[in-house]
C-alpha positions in Angstrom: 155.6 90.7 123.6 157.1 93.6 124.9 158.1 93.7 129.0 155.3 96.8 129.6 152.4 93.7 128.4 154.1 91.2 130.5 154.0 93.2 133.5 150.1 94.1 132.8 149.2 90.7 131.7 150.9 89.5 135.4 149.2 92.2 137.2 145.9 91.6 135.9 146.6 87.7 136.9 147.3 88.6 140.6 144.5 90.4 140.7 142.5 87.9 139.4 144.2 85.5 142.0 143.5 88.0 145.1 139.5 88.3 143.9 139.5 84.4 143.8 141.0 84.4 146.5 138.7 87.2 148.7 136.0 85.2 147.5 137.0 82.1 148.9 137.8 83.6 152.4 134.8 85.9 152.7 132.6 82.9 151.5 133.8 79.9 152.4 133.7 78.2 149.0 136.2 75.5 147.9 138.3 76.1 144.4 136.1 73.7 142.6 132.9 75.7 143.1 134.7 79.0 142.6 136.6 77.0 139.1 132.8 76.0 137.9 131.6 79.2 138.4 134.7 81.0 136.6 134.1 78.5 133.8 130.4 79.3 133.3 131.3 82.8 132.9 134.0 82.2 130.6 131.2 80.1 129.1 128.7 82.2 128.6 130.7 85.3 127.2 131.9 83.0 124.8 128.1 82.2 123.5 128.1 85.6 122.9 130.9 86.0 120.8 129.9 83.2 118.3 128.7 84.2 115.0 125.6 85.7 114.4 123.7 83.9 111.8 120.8 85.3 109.2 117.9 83.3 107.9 116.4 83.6 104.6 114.0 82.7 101.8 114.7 82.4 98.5 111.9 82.3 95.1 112.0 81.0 92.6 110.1 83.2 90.8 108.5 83.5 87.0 106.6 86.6 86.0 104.5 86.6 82.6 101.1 88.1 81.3 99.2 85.0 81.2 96.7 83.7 84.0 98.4 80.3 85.1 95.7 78.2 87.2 96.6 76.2 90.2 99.7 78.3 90.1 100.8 79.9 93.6 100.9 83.5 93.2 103.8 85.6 94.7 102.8 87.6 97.9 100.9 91.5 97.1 104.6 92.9 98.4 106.8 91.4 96.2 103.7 91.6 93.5 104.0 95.7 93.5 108.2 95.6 94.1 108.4 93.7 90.8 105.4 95.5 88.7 107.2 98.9 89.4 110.2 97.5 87.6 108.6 94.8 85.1 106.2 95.0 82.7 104.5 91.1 83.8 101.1 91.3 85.2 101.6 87.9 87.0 104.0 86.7 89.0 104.2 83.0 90.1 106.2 81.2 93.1 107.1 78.3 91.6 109.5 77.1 94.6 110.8 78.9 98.0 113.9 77.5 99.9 114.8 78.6 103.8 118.6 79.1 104.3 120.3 80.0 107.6 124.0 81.2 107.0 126.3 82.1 110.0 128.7 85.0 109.9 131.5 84.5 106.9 129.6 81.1 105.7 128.5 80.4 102.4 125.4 77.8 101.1 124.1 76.5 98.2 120.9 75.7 96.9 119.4 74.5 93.8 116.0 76.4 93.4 114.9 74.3 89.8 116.2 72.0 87.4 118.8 75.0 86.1 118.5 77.8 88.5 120.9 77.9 92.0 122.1 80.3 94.2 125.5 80.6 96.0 124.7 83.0 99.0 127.7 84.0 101.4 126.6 86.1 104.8 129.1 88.9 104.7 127.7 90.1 108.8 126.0 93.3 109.6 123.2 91.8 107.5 125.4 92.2 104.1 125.0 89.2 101.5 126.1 88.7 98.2 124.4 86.3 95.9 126.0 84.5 92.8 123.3 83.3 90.1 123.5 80.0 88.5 122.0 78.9 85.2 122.6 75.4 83.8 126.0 75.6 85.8 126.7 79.1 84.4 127.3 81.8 86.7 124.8 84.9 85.4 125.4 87.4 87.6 126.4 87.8 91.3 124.9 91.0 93.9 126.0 92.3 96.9 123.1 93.8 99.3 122.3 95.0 102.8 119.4 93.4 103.5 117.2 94.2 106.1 114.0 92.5 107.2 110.9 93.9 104.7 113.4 94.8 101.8 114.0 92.1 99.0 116.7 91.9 96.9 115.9 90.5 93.2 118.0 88.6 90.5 116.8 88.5 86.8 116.9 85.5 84.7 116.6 85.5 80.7 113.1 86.9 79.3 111.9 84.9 76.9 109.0 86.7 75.1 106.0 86.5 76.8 107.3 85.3 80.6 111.0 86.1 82.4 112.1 84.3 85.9 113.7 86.2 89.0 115.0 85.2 92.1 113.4 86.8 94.9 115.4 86.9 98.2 114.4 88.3 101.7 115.2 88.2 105.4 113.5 86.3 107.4 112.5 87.3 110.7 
């Protein structure tokens, strides 16, 4: 440290002091109150500085031409994002998983018996995805993702059906 940041760091102190100080005087309050209150400041502006964290859902999804009864069908959105790009007429959620990542975190969750996902929150709303199969990694993304906007992973086709992975921001 260099003798021109010593002398601001130890001017910025006393001033600090003579503030505590003026505060004490003018307001008759003893060091303990003025400490608490100095700490709840310090508190708070550090809550403000901790990571910002992103929540979102993951499908498991499998698209195919045939009708599937009892099946849970995929929401009209992401219906018409993956018909533009796919030639299935029916798309299926077969299971949907919730993950909340903080800033520079990664998770991992299992979506079926094969499939999982490795998600890491890159901040500014930036996450890359890696896609598992049977322990495999297939493929891995990287994606601003804002809320409304999906970002989708394809799995093998297999004649007549195909699986994707069909993840969004939640709000």
């Amino acid at each position: 440290m260099t003798i021109w940041n010593y002398g601001l760091i130890k001017c910025f102190l006393e001033l600090n002091n003579f503030f505590v100080m003026a505060v004490l005087i003018k307001y008759g309050l003893s060091r303990i109150t003025i400490s608490l209150a100095i700490l709840l400041l310090i508190d708070s502006g550090i809550v403000s500085l901790k990571a910002d964290s992103i929540t979102l859902s993951s499908k498991l999804v499998l698209g195919t031409s045939k009708q599937q009864e009892g099946s849970k069908k995929v929401s009209e959105s992401i219906r018409k994002r993956l018909s533009k790009v796919f030639k299935w007429s029916n798309y299926y959620e077969l299971t949907n998983k919730n993950l909340t990542i903080e800033d520079g975190k990664t998770k991992t969750t299992k979506l079926s018996k094969n499939a999982s996902i490795k998600v890491s929150n890159r901040k500014n709303g930036n996450i890359s995805v890696s896609l598992f199969s049977g322990g495999k990694m297939l493929l891995q993304k990287t994606q601003r993702l804002r809320s409304g906007s999906y970002m989708v992973l394809a799995g093998k086709s297999t004649g007549d059906s195909a699986w994707f992975i069909v993840i969004s921001k939640s709000n």
